[in-house]
C-alpha positions in Angstrom: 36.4 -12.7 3.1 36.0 -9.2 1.9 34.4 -10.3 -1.5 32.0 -11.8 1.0 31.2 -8.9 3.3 31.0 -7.1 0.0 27.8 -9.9 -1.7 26.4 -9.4 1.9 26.1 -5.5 1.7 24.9 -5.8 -2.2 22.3 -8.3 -1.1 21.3 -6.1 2.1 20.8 -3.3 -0.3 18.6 -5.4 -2.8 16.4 -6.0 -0.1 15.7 -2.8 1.7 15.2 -1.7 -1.7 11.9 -4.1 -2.2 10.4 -3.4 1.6 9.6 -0.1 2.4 8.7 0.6 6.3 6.3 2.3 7.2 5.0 3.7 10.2 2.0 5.8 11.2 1.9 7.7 7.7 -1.0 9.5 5.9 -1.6 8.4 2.6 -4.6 8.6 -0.2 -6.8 5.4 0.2 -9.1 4.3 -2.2 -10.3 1.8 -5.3 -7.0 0.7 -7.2 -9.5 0.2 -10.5 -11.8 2.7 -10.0 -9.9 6.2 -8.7 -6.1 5.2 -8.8 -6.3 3.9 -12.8 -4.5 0.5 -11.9 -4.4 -2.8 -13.4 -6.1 -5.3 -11.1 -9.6 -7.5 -11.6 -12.0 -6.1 -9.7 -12.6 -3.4 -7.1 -9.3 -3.9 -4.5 -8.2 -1.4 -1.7 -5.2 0.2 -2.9 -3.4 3.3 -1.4 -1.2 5.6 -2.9 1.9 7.2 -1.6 3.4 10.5 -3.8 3.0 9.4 -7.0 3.5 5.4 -6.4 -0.2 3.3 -5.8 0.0 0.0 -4.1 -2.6 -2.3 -4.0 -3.0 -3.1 -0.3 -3.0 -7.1 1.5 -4.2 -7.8 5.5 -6.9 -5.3 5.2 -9.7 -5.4 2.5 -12.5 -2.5 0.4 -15.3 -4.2 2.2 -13.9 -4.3 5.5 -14.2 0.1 5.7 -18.0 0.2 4.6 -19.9 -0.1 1.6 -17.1 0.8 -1.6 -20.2 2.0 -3.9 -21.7 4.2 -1.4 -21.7 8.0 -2.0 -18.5 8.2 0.0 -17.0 4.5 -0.5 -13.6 4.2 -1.8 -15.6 3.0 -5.5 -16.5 7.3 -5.6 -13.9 8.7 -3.5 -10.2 8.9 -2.4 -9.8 9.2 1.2 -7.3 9.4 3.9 -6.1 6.8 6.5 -3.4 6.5 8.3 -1.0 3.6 7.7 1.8 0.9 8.7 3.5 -1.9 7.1 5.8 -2.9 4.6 5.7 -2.7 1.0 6.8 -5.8 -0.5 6.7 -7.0 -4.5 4.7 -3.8 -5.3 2.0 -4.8 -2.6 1.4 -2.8 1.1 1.2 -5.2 3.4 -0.6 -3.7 6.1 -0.4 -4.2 10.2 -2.5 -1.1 10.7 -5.0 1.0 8.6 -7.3 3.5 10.0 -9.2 6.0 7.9 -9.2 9.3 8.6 -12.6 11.1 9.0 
């Protein structure tokens, strides 16, 4: 029994390890490709947090304007304001509002 409490605790650990809550935080939000230097194909929403960029899934570049315009994310890194969960190296987003 305890070498079984003791898995559980490992495997609880594992976890919270991989999915990172997040509530209401400010990060940097912008093209993973073209301003945060990340491996992807193509222009993707991405958002970066300290020194960690994640690309970003619920929410996409096109639905916050036109990416190539002067102030898209293509040319710029903006702020929004965030939740969700990161999970395998993607945010999963249940809330992203950029910050004008």
């Amino acid at each position: 029994m305890k070498n079984y409490l003791l898995l559980m605790l490992f495997i609880c650990g594992l976890s919270s390890c991989n999915n990172q809550g997040i509530t209401d935080k400010i990060v940097e939000a912008s093209c993973g490709q073209c301003q945060f230097m990340m491996q992807g194909k193509g222009c993707d929403l991405a958002i970066r947090m300290g020194d960690k960029s994640y690309y970003v899934k619920g929410t996409t570049i096109d639905d916050h304007g036109d990416a190539h315009a002067e102030d898209g994310f293509c040319q710029a890194i903006r702020k929004a304001k965030v939740s969700g969960t990161v999970v395998d190296g993607v945010f999963e987003a249940t809330s992203f509002e950029l910050i004008e």
